[in-house]
N, C-alpha and C positions, 0 to 999 in steps of 0.2 A: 322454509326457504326451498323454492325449486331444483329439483337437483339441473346443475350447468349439461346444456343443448352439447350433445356427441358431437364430433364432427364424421362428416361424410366422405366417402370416395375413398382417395387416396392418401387423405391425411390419415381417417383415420386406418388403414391399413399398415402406416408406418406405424401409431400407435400398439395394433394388434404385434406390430414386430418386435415390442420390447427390445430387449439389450442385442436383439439379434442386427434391429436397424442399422447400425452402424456399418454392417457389410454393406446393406443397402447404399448408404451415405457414400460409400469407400468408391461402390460399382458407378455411381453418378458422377463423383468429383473424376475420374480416372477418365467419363466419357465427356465430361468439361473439356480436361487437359488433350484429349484425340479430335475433339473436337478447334481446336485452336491451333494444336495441327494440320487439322485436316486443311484448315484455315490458310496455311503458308503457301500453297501453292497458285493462291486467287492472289495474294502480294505479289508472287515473284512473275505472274503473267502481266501485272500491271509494269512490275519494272522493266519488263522485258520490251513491253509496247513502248515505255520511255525510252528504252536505249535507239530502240529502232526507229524510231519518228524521231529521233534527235539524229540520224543518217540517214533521212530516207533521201537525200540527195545521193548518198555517196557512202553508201555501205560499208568501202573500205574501211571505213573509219569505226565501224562496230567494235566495240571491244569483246571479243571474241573469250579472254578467259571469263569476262563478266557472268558472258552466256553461259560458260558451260558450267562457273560453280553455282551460277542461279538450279541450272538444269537439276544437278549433282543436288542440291541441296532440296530441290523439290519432288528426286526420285528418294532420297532419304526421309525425307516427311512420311513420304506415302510408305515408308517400309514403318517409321515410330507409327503413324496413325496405326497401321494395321495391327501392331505388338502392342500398343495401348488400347484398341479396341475388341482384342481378343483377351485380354486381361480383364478388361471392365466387362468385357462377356460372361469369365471364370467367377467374377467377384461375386456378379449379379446372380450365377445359377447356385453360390454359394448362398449368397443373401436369400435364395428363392427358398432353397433346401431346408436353411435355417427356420425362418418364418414360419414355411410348411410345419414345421417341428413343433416350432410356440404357439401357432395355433392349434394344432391339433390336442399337444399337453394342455393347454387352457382349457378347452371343451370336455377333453378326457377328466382333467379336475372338478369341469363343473357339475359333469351330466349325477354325477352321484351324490351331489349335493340335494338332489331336485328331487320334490315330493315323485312318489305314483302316478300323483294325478295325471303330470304333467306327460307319464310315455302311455298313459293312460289313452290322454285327449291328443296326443301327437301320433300319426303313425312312423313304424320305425323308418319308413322308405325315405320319409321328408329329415329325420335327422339322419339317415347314412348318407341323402346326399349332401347334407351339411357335410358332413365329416370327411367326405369320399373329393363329390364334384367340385364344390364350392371352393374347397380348400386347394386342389389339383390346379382348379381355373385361376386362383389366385396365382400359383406356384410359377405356374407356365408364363403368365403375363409379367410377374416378376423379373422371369428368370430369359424371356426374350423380346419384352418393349421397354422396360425400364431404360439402357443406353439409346436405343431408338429415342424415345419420347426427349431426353436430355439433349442428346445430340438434333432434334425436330425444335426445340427451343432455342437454343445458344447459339447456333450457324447463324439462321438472321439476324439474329443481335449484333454478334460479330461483323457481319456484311453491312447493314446498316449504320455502324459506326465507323468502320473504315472508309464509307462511302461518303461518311462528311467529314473524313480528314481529307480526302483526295477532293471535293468540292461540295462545299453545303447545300449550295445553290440546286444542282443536278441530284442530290439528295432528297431534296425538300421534294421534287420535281417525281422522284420514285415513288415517294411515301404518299401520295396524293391517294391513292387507291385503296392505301393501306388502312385507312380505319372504316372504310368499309368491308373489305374482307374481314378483319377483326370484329367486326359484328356480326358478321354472316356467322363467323367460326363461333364465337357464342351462341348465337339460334341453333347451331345444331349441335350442341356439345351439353350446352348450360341452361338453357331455356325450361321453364317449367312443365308446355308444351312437349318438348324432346323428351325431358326423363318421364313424363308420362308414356309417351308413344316406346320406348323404349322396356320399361317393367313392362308394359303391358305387352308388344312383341315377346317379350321373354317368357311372359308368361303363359301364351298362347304355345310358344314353342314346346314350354316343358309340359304342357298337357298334352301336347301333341307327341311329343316322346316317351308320356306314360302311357298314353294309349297302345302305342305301338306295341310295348311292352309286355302289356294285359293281351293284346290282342294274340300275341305268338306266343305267350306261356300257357293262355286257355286254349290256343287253339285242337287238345285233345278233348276238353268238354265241348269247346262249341262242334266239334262231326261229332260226335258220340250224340248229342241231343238236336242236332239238327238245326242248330240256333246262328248258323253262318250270319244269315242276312240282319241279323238284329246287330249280332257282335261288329259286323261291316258296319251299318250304319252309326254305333256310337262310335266307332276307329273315323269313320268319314266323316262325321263333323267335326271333330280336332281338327282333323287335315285343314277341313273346309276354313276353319276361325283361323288358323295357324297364317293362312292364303291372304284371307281377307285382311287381316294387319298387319302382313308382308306387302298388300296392296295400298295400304293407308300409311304406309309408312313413304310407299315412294313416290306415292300423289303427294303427300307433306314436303316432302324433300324435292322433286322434280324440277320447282323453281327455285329453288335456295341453293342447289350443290351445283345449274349452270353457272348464276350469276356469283358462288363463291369461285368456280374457276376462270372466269373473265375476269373478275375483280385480282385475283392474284398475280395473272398473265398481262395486266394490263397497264404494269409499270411504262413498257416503252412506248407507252402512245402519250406520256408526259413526257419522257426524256429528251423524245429527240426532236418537238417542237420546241424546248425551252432551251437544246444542245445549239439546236440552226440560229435562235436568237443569239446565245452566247459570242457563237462564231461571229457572227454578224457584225457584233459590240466588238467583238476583241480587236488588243491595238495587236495582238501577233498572235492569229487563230492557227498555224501551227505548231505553238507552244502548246494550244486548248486541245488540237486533237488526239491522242493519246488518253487523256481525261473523257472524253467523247465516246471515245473507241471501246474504253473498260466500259464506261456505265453502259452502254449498248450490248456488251457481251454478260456483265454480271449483272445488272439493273432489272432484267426483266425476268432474273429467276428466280430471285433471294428470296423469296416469298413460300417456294413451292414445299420446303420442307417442313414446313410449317400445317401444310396438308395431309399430314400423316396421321396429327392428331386428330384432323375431323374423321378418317377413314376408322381410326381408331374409337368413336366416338360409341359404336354397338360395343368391342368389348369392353368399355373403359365401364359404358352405364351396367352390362354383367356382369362384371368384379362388384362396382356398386351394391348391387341385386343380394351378391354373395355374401361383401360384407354386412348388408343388414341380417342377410338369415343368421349372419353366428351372432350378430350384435343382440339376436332375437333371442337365443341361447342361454347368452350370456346375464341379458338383462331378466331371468327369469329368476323370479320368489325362490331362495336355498332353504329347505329344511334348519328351522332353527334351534341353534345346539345351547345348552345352559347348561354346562359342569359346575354340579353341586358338591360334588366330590364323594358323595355319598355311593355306596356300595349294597345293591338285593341282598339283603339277608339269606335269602334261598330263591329255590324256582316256583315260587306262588305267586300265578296271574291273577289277579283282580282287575276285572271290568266293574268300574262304579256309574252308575246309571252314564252310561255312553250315550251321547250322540253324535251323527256324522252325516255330514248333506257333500253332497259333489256337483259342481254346478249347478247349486242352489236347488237339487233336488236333493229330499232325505233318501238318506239309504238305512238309515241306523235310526230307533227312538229307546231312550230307557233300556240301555240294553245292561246286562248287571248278573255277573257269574264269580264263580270262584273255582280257577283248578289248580291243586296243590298236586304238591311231588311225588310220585311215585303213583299217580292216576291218567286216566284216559278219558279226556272227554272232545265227545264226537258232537258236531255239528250237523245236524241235518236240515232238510226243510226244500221249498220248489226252489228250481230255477230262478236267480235271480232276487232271491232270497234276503239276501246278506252274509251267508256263510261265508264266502272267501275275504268279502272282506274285512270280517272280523279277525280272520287269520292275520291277514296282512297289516291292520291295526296294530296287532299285537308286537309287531317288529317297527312301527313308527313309519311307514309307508304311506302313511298320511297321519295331521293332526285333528285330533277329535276338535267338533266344534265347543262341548260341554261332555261334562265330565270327567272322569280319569280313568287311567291305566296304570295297572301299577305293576311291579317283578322284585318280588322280593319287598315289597314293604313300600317301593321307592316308586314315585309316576316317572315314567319312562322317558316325560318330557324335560326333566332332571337328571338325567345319563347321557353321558357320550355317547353317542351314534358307536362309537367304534365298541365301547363295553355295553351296548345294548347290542351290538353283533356279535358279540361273543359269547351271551347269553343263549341266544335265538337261533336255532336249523332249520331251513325248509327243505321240502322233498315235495316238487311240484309234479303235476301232473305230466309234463312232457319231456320231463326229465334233461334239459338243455345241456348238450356236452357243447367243448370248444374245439374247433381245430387246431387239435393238439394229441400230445401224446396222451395214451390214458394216463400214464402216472403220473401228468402234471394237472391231469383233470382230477384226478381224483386229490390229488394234493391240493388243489383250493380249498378241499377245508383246512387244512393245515400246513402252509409252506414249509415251516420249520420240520416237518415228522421224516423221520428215518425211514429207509424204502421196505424195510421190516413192519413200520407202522402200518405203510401202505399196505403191503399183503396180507398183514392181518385183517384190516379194516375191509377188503377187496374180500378176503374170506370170510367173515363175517355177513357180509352182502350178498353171498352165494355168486359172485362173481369172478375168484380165480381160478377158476379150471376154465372158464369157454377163453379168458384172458390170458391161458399158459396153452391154449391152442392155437392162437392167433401168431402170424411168422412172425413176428416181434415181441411178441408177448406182449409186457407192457410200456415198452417204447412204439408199441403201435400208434400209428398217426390214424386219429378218428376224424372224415370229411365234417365238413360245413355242419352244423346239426348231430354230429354222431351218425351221418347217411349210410355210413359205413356197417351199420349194426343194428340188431333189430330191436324193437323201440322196449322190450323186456331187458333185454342187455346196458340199455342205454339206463333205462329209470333205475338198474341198479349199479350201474356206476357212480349213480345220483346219491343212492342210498350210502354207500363208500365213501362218500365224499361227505355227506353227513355221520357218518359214525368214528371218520379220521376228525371231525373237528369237536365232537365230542361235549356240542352245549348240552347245557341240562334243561333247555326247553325243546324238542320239535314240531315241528307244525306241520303234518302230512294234505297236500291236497291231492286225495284221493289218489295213491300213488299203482293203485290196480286197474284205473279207472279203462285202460284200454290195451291191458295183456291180455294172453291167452290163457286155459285153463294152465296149460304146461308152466310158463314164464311167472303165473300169477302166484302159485304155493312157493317159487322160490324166490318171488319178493315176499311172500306174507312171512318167510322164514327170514328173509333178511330186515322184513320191518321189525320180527320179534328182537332180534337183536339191539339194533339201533333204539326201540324205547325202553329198554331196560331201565329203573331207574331213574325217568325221566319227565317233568310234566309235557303230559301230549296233548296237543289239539289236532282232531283228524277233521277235515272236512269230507263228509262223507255221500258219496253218489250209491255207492252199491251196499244197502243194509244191512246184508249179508255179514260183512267186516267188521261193525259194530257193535255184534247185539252182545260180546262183553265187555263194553266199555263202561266206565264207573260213572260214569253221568251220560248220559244225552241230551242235547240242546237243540229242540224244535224249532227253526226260525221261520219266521211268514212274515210278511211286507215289512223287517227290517223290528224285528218286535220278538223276542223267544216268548211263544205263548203256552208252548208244554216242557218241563225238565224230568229226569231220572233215570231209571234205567230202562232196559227193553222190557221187562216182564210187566212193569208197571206202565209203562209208557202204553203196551197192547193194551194191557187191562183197563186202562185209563179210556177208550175209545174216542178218544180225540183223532186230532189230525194225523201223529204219527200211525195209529192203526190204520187209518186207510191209506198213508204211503207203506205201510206194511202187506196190506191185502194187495195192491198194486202191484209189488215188488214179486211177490210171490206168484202172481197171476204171472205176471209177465214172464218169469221164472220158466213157466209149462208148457209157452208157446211154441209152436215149432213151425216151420217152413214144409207146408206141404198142400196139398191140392182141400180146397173147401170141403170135397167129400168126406177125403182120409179125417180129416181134424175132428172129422165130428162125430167119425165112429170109437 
């Protein structure tokens, strides 16, 4: 059975509001009731005109308190409208806040559901601006056109109905115009054409706003290498396309938004031919005039608020836009969980002839290891290899297509994501801090540990002395990335944060890979520590680090074609030997003039 078609726009954005909508609901009905206010003062100018055309002989006769509690009562409307429409303002930015809330906790619950593949194949820019823009553009449109758009509905409702209790006739007579407007206002709001021209506007725009982007964050490579006019010219066509369906938009439009404002304004060119017949007919046309008098004053405007929505019609289809990106999110494949209830016996990985393809390309064939507890086993092999992603296999960051994985006895596809987290540490290469304090960074691996834990775990990593010289020590605030500290500081905060959570798998990817000699011997002192004990997978770039590890694993096009240790591995004069002669060579090289090098 098909799963039931989403709804679009605006409905479904109430849905994304969960139990929050109700604000929503609250900030509408409020600008109903302001709106039916707003309403009492187009009555009491009507009544006003009957008092007065009922003396226009003889004024004296005006009932003069009439006047002034009409006055009194339509300068009090306009004080309720504005106290009711500053409330349904407060509800609204309340409703907006909320929402903001529940959709961002929704994506926040989804995004960690979601295979690798998916931040793999996504880049991070297009889900921050989910998270960021999208969500903001909802927030703001919530939180100041929701009482607008309410209040741009329900006014000509209201006027149109009062208009045929005061004469059907001169009613009918207004609305003549009206369902051609009301089709215009579909063509440009609802039309299939429209929401085309409109994603696509949008989406000229947002390329044209990442270019700009690219263009002034590179602009230190592009003078450095000379490449201005190349970097201009992809900045300039964005521009260029951004132009071009800013131009086709208002060639589309140019005849549709004159003849929707003629059509609106065009009530009194019905009124007051069918008003002069009335007269004409009437057995007492100054009873008629006062009736005459309104619809010529309110007849030819009731229409106009109604135009708010079309103006609205670009950001209405960009909320649109919005909600499909989260809807895109949302609607994405979760990592599926099957608690067996079963429990790893210990920390022995078993790869049983593995395979793994990622967008239908293999990356993994037959792939089939065993590393038990208290060993080391390195991965090496080219570029592109499979190494890391056999790491990352190992933590269920993707599902094999055949085969198994197993920890402790048990296939990993049989464990709670959350006790398969608990089992498994990584220590990646670029060692990613939060902006945050250190000691809540390093507490990621364990929220619950005592700040004794932390500085153990912190001295363990060779990390509390440069962190007890810092003006805060460890209530230090590390920037965006850890910018704040140099990238050897940063990968052993990493290390910390893996030896405070204490699994008994780690998984190192190459965590020396880009220290300095200095920073490098005091992660290799804070790695000693963290695999104490522990089964390890190292993926490894620099040979150097592994040549005691208790197995090594030769990987080529996705296939381990050599295993053991280094001594056999050299002697073996396979592949690993000449990434070994390689390593070594490259080892001697130095930076100097063709002549020097060669004496």
């Amino acid at each position: 059975m098909p799963a039931p078609k989403r709804k679009t726009g605006l409905l479904r954005l109430i849905e994304l509001a969960g139990t929050k909508k109700w604000w929503l609901f609250a900030s509408m009905a409020l600008a109903v009731v302001a709106t039916l206010v707003q309403f009492a003062p187009t009555i009491i100018v009507y009544q006003i005109i009957r008092e007065l055309a009922a003396h226009a002989t003889d004024l004296s006769g005006v009932d003069r308190d009439l006047l002034w509690r009409l006055g009194w009562i339509s300068l009090g409307a306009v004080g309720v409208f504005g106290l009711l429409l500053y409330t349904s303002s407060m509800l609204s930015h309340i409703a907006a806040f909320n929402i903001l809330y529940e959709i961002r906790i929704t994506l926040a619950e989804k995004l960690p559901q979601l295979s690798m593949g998916y931040f793999t194949n996504t880049a991070s820019g297009k889900i921050k601006k989910v998270l960021s823009e999208d969500v903001e553009q909802i927030e703001l449109f919530v939180a100041h056109h929701i009482p607008d758009i309410t209040s741009a509905v329900v006014f000509p409702l209201l006027v149109i109905g009062y208009l045929f209790v005061v004469d059907w006739r001169l009613a009918l007579a207004a609305l003549i115009p009206f369902p051609i407007a009301i089709a215009l206002m579909f063509k440009v709001m609802l039309s299939a054409e429209s929401k085309r021209l409109y994603h696509e506007y949008h989406s000229a725009l947002e390329k044209m706003n990442s270019a700009v982007v690219e263009y002034v964050r590179g602009m230190p490579v592009v003078k450095v290498f000379g490449t201005d006019k190349e970097s201009f010219r992809r900045f300039k066509e964005t521009v260029i396309a951004y132009r071009d369906w800013a131009q086709q938009m208002s060639r589309s439009y140019s005849t549709i938004y004159p003849a929707l404002l003629t059509a609106a304004s065009s009530s009194l060119m019905f009124i007051v031919p069918v008003a002069v017949w009335l007269l004409y007919r009437a057995d007492d046309p100054n009873a008629l005039i006062p009736t005459v008098l309104f619809f010529t004053l309110i007849g030819g405007g009731f229409f106009f608020p109604l135009l708010k929505l079309t103006f609205m019609a670009g950001l209405l289809g960009q909320i649109s836009m919005g909600v499909e990106r989260i809807d895109a999110i949302l609607d994405e494949a979760e990592v599926p969980e099957h608690d067996s209830g079963r429990q790893p016996s210990d920390a022995t990985i078993t790869f049983e002839n593995v395979a793994f393809a990622y967008d239908q390309s293999s990356i993994l064939q037959g792939v089939s290891f065993r590393a038990s507890p208290g060993t080391v086993t390195a991965l090496v092999g080219p570029s592109g290899a499979g190494k890391t992603t056999i790491g990352l296999l190992t933590a269920r960051f993707w599902d094999v297509q055949s085969g198994a994985i197993r920890i402790g006895g048990v296939d990993i596809r049989e464990l709670k994501l959350e006790t398969l987290m608990e089992h498994v540490s990584f220590v990646f290469q670029d060692g990613l801090l939060f902006f945050d304090t250190i000691e809540a960074n390093i507490r990621m691996g364990n929220s619950t540990a005592t700040m004794d834990e932390v500085i153990a775990a912190a001295t363990a990593a060779q990390c509390h002395a440069f962190i007890e010289r810092l003006p805060n020590g460890y209530k230090t605030l590390v920037g965006e990335g850890g910018t704040y500290l140099s990238g050897g500081e940063q990968q052993r905060i990493g290390i910390a944060r893996a030896i405070l959570k204490g699994a008994p798998i780690v998984v190192l990817d190459e965590a020396t890979a880009y220290a300095d000699p200095e920073n490098e011997g005091q992660i290799l002192a804070a790695l000693a520590r963290l695999i104490q004990n522990k089964t390890v997978l190292i993926i490894a770039h620099r040979l150097s680090t592994i040549t005691q590890a208790d197995q090594i694993l030769v990987v080529n096009e996705g296939q381990i074609v050599e295993r053991g240790t280094h001594p056999e591995l050299v002697a073996a004069q396979g592949l690993y030997r000449r990434m070994w002669d390689t390593y070594a060579r490259a080892r001697q090289w130095t930076l100097a003039p063709q002549g020097a090098a060669s004496q």
